[in-house]
C-alpha positions as CSV (number, residue, x, y, z in Angstrom):
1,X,-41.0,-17.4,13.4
2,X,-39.7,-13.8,13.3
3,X,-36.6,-13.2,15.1
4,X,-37.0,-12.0,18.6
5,X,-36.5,-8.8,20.7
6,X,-33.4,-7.7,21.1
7,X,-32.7,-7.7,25.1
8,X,-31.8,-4.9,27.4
9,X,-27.9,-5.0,26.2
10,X,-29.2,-4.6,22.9
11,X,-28.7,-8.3,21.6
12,X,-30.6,-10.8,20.6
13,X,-31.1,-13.6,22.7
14,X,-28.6,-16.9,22.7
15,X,-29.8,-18.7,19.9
16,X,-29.1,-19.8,16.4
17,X,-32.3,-17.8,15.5
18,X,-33.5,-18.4,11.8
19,X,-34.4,-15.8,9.5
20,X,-34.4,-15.1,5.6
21,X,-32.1,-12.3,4.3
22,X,-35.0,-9.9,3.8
23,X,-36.0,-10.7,7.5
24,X,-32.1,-9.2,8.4
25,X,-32.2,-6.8,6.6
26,X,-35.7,-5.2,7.6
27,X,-34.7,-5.9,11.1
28,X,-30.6,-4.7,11.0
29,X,-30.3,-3.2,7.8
30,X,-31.2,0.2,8.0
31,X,-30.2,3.1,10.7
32,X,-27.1,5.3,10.4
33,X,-25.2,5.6,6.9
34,X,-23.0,3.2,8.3
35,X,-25.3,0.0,9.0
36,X,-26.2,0.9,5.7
37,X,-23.3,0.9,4.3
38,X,-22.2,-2.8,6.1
39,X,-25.7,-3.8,5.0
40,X,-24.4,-3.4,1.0
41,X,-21.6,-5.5,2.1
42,X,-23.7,-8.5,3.6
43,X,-25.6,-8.5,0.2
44,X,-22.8,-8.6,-1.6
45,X,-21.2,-11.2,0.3
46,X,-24.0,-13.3,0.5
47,X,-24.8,-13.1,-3.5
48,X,-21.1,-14.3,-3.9
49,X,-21.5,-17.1,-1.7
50,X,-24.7,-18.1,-2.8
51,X,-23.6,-17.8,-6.9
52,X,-21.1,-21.0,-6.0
53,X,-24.2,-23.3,-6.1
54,X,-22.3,-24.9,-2.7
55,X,-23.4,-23.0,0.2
56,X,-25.1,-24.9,2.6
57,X,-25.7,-22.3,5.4
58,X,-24.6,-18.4,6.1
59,X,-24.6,-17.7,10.1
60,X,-24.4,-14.0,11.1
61,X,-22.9,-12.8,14.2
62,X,-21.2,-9.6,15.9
63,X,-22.1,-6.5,16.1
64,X,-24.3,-6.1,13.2
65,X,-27.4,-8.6,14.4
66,X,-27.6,-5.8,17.7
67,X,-28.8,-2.9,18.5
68,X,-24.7,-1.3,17.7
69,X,-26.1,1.7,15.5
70,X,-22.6,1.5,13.7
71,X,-21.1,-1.9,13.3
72,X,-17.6,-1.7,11.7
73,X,-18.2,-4.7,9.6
74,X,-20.2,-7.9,9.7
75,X,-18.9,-11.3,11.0
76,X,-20.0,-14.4,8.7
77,X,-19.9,-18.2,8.8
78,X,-20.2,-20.3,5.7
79,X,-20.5,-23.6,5.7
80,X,-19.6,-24.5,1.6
81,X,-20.7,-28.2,0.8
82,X,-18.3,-30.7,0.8
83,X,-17.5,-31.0,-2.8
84,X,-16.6,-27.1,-2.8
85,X,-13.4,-26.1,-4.3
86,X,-12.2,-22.6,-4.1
87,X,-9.4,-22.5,-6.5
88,X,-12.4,-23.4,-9.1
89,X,-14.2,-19.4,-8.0
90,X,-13.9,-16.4,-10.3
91,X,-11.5,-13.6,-8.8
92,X,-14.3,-12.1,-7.5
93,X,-16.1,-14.7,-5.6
94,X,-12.4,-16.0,-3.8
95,X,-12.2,-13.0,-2.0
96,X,-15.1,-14.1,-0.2
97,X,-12.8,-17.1,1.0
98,X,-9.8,-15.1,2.1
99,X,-10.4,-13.9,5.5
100,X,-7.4,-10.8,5.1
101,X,-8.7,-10.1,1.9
102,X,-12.3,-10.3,2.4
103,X,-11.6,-8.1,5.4
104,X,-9.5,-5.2,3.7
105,X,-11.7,-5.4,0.4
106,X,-15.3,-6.4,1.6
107,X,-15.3,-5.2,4.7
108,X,-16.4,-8.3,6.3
109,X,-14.9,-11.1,9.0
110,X,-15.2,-14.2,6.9
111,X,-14.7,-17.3,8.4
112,X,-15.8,-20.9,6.1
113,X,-15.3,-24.7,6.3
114,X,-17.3,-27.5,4.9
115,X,-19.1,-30.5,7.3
116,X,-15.5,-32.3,6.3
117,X,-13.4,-29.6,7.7
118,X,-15.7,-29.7,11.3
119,X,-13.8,-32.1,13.4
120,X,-15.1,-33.5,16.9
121,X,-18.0,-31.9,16.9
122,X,-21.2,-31.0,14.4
123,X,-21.5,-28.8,11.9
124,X,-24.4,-27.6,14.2
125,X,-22.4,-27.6,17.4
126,X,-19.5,-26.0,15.5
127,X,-22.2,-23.1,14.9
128,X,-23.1,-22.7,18.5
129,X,-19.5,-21.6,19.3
130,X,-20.1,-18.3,17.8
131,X,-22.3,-17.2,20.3
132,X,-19.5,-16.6,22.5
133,X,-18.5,-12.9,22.3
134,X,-15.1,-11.4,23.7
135,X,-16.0,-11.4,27.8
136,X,-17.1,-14.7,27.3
137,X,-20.8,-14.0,27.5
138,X,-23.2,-15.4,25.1
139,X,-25.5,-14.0,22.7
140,X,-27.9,-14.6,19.7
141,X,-26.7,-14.7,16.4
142,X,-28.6,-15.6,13.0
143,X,-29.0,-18.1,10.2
144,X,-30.2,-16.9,7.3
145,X,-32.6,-19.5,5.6
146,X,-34.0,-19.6,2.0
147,X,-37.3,-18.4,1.5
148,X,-39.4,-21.0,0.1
């Protein structure tokens, strides 16, 4: 199912909407140098993650999955499988797990935990929270899924 219209504040509606990365990126990825620019940043992010061989799901949120024509970063959650250890990652790939870091050098809100870090609630639940934006409305944000 493709992701859905953006609504009249220019966000998607509430939802964990599901879409593959080439989905986001035809539908947020291009635009002003700048969404372009965060867009290089979500790939690379995502190909870090991904290269563990323990990510079970990305979530995007923020300002970059709406109609902002220049979002200063993009927000991500990873959820890393259980038996993920990030002491074990290359240089590279720890930044990804550093929320300062990943900030100041990837230009990215990073935020991670595995289903054993998720306390009182689901992973899924957990998830849901991020729809909450900073006036305590509510808005659409997006898994990315694997193609199959």
């Amino acid at each position: 199912m493709p992701l859905p219209e953006l609504d009249h504040y220019g966000d998607l509606p509430v939802g964990v909407h599901q879409a593959s990365l080439d989905e986001v990126i035809a539908r947020f990825g291009h635009g002003t140098p700048q969404r372009q620019l965060v867009t290089t940043r979500l790939l690379r992010i995502y190909d870090l993650a991904r290269g563990t061989g323990k990510l079970e799901r990305f979530v995007i949120f923020g300002s970059y999955v709406t109609a902002k024509p220049n979002p200063n970063d993009v927000d991500i959650i990873l959820i890393m499988r259980d038996d993920f250890r990030e002491p074990e990652c290359d240089e590279e790939t720890a930044l990804v797990f550093h929320h300062l870091r990943s900030h100041v050098e990837l230009g990215a809100s990073i935020f991670w935990t595995a289903p054993c870090g998720v306390l009182l609630e689901t992973v899924d639940r957990f998830i849901e929270h991020w729809q909450i934006k900073r006036d305590h409305s509510r808005h659409g944000i997006v898994e990315v899924i694997r193609e199959k």
